[in-house]
Backbone as JSON Lines, residues from 0, in Angstrom:
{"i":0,"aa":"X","n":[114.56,135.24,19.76],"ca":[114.29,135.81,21.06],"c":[114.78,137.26,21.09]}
{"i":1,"aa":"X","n":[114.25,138.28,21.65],"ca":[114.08,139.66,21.91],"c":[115.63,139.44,22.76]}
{"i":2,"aa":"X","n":[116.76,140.33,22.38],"ca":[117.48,140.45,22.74],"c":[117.21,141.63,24.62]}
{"i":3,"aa":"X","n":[117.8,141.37,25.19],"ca":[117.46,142.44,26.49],"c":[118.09,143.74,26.57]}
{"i":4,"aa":"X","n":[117.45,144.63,26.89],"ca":[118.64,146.14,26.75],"c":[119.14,146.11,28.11]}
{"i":5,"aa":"X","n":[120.34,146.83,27.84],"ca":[120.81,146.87,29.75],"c":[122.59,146.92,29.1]}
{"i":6,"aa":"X","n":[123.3,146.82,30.13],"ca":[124.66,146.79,30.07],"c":[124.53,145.07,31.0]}
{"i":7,"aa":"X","n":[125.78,145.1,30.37],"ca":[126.17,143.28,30.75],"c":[127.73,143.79,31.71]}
{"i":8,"aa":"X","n":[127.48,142.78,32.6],"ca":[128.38,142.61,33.65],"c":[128.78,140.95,33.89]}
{"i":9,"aa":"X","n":[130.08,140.79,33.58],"ca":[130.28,139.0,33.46],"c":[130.83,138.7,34.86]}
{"i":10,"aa":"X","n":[130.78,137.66,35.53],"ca":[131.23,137.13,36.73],"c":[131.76,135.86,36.65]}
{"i":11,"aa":"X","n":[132.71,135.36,37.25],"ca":[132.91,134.13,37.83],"c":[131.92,133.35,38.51]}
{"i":12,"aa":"X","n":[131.23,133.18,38.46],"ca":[130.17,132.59,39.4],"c":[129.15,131.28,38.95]}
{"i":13,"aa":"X","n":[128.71,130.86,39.47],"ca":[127.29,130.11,38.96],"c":[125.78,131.29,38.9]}
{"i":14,"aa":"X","n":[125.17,131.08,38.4],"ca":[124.12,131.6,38.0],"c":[123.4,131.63,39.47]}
{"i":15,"aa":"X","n":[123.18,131.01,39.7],"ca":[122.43,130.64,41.01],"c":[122.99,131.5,42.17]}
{"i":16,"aa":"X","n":[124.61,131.07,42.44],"ca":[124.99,131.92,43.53],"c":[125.01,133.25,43.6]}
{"i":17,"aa":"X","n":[125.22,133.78,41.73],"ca":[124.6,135.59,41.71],"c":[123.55,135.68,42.31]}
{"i":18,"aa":"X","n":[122.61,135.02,41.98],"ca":[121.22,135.45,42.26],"c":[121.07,135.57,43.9]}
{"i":19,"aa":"X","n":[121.69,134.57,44.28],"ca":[121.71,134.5,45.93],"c":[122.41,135.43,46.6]}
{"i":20,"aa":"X","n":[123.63,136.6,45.66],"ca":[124.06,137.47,46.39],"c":[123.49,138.63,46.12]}
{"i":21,"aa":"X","n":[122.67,138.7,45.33],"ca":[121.18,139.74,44.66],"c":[120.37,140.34,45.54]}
{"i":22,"aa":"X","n":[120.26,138.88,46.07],"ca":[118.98,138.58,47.0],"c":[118.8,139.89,47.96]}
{"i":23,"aa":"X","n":[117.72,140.66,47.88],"ca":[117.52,141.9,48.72],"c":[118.1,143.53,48.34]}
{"i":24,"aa":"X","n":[118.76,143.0,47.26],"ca":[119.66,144.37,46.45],"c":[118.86,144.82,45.21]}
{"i":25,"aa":"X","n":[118.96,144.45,44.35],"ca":[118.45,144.95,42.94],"c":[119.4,145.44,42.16]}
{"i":26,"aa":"X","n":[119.57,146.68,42.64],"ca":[120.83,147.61,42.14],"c":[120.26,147.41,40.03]}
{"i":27,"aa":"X","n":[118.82,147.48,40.1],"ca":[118.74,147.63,38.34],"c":[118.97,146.45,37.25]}
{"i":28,"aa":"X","n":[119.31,145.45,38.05],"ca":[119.55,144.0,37.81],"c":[118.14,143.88,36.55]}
{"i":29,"aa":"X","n":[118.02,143.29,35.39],"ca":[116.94,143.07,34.72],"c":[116.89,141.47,34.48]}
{"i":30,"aa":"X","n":[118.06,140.81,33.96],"ca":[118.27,139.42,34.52],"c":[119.52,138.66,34.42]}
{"i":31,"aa":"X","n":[119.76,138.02,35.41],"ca":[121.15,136.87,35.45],"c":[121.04,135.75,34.68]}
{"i":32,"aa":"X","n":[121.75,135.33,33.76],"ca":[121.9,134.39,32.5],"c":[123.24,133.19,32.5]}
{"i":33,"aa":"X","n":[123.02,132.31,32.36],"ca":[124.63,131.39,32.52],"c":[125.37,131.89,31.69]}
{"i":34,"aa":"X","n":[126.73,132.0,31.18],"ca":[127.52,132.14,30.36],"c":[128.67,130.89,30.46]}
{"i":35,"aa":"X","n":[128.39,129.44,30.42],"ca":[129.29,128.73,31.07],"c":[129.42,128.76,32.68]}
{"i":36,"aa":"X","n":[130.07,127.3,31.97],"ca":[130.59,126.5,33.51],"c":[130.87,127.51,34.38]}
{"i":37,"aa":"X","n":[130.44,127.94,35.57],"ca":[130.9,128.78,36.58],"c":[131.19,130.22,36.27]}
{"i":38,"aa":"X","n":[130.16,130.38,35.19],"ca":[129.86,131.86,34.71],"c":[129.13,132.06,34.43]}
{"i":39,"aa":"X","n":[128.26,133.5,34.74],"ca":[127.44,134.57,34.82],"c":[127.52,135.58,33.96]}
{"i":40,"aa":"X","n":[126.65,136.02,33.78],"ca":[126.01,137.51,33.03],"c":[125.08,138.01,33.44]}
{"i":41,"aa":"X","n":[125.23,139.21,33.84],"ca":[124.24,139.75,34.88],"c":[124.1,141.32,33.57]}
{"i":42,"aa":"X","n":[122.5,141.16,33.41],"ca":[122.12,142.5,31.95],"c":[121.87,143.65,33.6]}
{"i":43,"aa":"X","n":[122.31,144.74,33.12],"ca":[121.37,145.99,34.19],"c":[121.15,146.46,33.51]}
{"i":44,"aa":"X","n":[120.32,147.99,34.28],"ca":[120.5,149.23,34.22],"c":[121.12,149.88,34.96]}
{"i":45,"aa":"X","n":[121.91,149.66,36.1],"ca":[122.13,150.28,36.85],"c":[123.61,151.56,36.11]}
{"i":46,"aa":"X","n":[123.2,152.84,36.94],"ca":[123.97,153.72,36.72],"c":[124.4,154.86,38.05]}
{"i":47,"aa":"X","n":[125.5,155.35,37.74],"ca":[125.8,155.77,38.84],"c":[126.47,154.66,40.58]}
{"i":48,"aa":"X","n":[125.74,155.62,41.35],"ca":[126.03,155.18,42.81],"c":[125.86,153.69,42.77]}
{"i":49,"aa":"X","n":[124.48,153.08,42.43],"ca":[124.25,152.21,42.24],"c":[124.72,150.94,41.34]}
{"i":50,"aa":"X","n":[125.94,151.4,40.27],"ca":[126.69,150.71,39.38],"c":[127.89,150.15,40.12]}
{"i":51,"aa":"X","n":[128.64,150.99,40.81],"ca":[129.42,151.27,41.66],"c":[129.1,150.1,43.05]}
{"i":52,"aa":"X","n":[128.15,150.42,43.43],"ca":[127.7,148.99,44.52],"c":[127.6,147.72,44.26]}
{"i":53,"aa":"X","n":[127.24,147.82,42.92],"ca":[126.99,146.21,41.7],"c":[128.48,145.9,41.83]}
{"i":54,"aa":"X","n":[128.82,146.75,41.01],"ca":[130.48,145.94,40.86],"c":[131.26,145.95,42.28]}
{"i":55,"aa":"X","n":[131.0,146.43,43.44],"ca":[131.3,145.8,44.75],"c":[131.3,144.85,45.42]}
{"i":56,"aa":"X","n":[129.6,144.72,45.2],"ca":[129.49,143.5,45.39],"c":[130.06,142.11,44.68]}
{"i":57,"aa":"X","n":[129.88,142.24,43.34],"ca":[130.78,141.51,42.78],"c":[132.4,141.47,42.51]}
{"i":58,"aa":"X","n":[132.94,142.48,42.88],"ca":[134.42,142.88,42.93],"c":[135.58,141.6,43.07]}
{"i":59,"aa":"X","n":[135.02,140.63,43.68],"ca":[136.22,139.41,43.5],"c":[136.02,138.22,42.44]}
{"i":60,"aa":"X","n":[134.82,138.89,41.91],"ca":[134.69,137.49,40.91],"c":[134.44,138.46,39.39]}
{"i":61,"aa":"X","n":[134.45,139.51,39.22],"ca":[134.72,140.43,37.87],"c":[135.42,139.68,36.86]}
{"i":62,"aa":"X","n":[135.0,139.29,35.86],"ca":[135.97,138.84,34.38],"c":[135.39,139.41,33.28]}
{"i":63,"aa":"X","n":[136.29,139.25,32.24],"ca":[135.99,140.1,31.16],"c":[135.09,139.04,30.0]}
{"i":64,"aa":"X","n":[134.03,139.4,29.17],"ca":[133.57,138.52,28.23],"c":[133.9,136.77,27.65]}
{"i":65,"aa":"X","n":[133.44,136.29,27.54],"ca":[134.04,135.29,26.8],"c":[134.76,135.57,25.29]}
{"i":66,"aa":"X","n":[134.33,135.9,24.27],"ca":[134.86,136.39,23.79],"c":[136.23,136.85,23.29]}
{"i":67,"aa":"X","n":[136.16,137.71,24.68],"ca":[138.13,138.46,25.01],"c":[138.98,137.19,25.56]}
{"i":68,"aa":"X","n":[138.37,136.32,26.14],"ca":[138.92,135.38,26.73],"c":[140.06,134.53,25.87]}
């Protein structure tokens, strides 16, 4: 599978409930992916002003990779 370009942004969340706090925003979003139980990966483009609003919106559920984990 074609890997996606974009920057990755990981969340606490379910997949589903990102999408539901999406809903009407965009903010460059290309697509939300599970990463585990009650985690998210959200690929963008977003840059600037609009990066800045992304991670606002998400600001209480921000975590770092699995990976680093």
């Amino acid at each position: 599978m074609k890997e996606i370009k974009g920057e990755r942004l990981y969340v606490a969340l379910g997949a589903s409930k990102v999408r539901r706090r999406l809903k009407g925003h965009g903010f460059g979003v290309r697509k939300v992916c599970t990463d585990g139980k009650d985690r998210a990966l959200i690929i963008h483009t977003a840059t600037g002003d609009h990066l800045r609003q992304l991670e606002a919106l998400f600001q209480d559920v921000l975590t770092t990779p699995a990976e680093e984990r």
